[in-house]
C-alpha positions in Angstrom: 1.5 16.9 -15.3 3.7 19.1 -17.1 3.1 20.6 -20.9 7.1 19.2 -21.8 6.1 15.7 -22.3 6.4 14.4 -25.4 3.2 14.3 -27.4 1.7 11.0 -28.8 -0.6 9.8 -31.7 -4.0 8.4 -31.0 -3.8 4.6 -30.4 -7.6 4.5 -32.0 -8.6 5.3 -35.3 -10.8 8.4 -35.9 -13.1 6.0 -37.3 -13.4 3.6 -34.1 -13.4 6.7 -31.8 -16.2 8.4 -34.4 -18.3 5.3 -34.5 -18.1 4.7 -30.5 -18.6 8.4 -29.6 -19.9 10.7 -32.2 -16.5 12.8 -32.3 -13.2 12.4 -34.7 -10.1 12.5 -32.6 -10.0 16.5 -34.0 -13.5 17.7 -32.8 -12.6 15.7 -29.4 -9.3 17.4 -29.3 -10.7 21.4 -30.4 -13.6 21.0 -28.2 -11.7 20.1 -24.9 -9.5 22.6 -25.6 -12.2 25.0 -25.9 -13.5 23.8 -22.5 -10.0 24.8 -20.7 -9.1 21.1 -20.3 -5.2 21.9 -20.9 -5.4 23.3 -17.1 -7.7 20.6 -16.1 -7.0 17.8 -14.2 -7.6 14.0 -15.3 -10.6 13.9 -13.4 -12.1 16.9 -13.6 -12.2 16.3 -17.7 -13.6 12.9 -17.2 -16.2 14.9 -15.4 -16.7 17.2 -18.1 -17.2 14.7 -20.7 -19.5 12.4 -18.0 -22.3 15.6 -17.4 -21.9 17.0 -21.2 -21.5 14.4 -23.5 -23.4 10.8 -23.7 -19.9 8.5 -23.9 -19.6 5.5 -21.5 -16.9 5.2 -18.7 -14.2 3.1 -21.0 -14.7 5.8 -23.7 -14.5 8.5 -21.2 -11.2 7.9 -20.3 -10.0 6.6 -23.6 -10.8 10.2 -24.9 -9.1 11.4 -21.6 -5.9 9.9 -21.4 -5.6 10.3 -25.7 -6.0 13.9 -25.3 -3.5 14.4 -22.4 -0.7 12.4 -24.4 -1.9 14.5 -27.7 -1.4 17.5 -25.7 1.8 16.0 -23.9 0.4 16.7 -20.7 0.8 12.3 -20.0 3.1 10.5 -21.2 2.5 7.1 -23.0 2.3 4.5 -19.7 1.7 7.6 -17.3 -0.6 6.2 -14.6 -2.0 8.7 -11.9 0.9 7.3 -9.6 3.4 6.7 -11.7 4.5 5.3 -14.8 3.4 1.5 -15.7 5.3 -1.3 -18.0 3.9 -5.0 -18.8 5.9 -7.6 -20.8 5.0 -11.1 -21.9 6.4 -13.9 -23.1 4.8 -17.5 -24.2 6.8 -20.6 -22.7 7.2 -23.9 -23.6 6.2 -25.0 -19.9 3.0 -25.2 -18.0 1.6 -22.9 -16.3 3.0 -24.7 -12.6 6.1 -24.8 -14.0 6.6 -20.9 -14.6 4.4 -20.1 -11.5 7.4 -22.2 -9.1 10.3 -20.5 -11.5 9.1 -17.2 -9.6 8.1 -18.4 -6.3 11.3 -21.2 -5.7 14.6 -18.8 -5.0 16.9 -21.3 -6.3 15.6 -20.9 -9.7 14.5 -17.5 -9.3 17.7 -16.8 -8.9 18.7 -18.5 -11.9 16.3 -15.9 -14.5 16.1 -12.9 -11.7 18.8 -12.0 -9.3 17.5 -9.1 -7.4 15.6 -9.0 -4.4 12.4 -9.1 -3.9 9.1 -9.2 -1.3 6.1 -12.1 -2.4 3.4 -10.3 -0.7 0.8 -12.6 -2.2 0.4 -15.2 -4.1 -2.3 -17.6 -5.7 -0.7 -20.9 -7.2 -0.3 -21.0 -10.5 -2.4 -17.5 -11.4 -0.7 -14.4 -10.1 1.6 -12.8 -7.7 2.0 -9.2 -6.1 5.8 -8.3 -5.6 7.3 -5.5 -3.5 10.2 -4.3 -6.2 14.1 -3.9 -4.6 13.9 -0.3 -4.5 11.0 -0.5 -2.6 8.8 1.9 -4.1 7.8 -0.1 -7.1 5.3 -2.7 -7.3 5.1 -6.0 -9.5 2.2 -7.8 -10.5 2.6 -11.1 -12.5 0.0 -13.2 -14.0 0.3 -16.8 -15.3 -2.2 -17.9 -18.1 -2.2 -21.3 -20.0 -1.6 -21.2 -23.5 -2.4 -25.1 -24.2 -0.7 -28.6 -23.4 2.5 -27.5 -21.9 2.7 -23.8 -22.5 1.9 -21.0 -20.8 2.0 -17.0 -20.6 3.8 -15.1 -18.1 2.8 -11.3 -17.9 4.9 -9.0 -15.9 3.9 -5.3 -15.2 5.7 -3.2 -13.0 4.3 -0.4 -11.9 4.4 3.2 -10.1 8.1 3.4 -11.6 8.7 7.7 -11.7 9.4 8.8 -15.1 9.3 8.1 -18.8 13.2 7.2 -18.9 12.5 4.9 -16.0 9.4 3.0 -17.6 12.1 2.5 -20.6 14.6 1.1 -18.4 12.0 -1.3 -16.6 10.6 -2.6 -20.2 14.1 -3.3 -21.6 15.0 -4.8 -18.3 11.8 -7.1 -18.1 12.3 -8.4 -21.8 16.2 -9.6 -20.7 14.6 -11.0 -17.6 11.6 -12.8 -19.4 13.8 -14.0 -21.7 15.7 -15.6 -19.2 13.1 -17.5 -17.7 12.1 -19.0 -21.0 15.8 -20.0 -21.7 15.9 -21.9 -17.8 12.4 -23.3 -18.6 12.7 -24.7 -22.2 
């Protein structure tokens, strides 16, 4: 992780993160500093706040990952191996119906024309794609949304690099967009 990223605003209130763990975003933020966390790595603050401080798992790394971006040490969708995006969109279509726009290459083909790798799939509730470029993952979810809708959820994942992760988003909401204009 390297101290250029750019820095980002807690997602969480200083009240939520007070009530939750005893600490504003500022007391969380001087006293990691004060424990050397800037030259930390992920885990080993996790660790710190796991042995000294009574805040549960989610919390842990809430307090984590908000005080790497604070610090610009992560950027915002920074994973530990790489950089993840998810887009959604509602369509007017059930849930079959969106699941068979991904898995049926003629109309895939339609919304999506790049080439891709089904490596699993479980009708009509998710799929795991193998991305073009071969280094990227998808992972798409299907959830109905009532009589004759449903949501499709795309996240692509371990994608390299903040300008990347932008590219990938913007691309996704095109693509998404598609698929609701060939389904409605």
């Amino acid at each position: 992780m390297a101290a250029t990223k750019a820095k980002q605003t807690p997602r969480i209130s200083d009240e939520a993160v007070e009530s939750k763990t005893g600490k504003t975003w500022i007391r969380w933020f001087k006293h990691l500093d004060a424990a050397g966390a800037k030259k930390m790595s992920h885990q080993d603050i996790v660790a710190h706040l796991s042995e000294k401080h009574d805040v549960g798992p989610w919390w842990q790394q809430m307090v984590v990952v908000t005080y790497e971006q604070a610090r610009g040490l992560r950027d915002k969708h920074e994973k530990p191996e790489g950089h993840e995006i998810s887009v959604s969109r509602t369509i007017e279509a059930p849930v079959g119906k969106a699941f068979e726009a991904w898995t049926d290459e003629k109309t895939r083909q339609k919304w999506l024309p790049v080439n891709l790798t089904i490596r699993k799939a479980t009708t009509n509730k998710s799929l795991r794609i193998s991305w073009e470029d071969g280094k990227t993952s998808v992972a798409v979810a299907f959830l109905p949304k009532g009589p004759g809708k449903s949501q499709a959820v795309a996240q692509h994942s371990k994608l390299p690099d903040a300008k990347g992760a932008a590219k990938m988003k913007k691309f996704w909401s095109q693509a998404l967009d598609r698929l609701k204009g060939v389904l409605e």
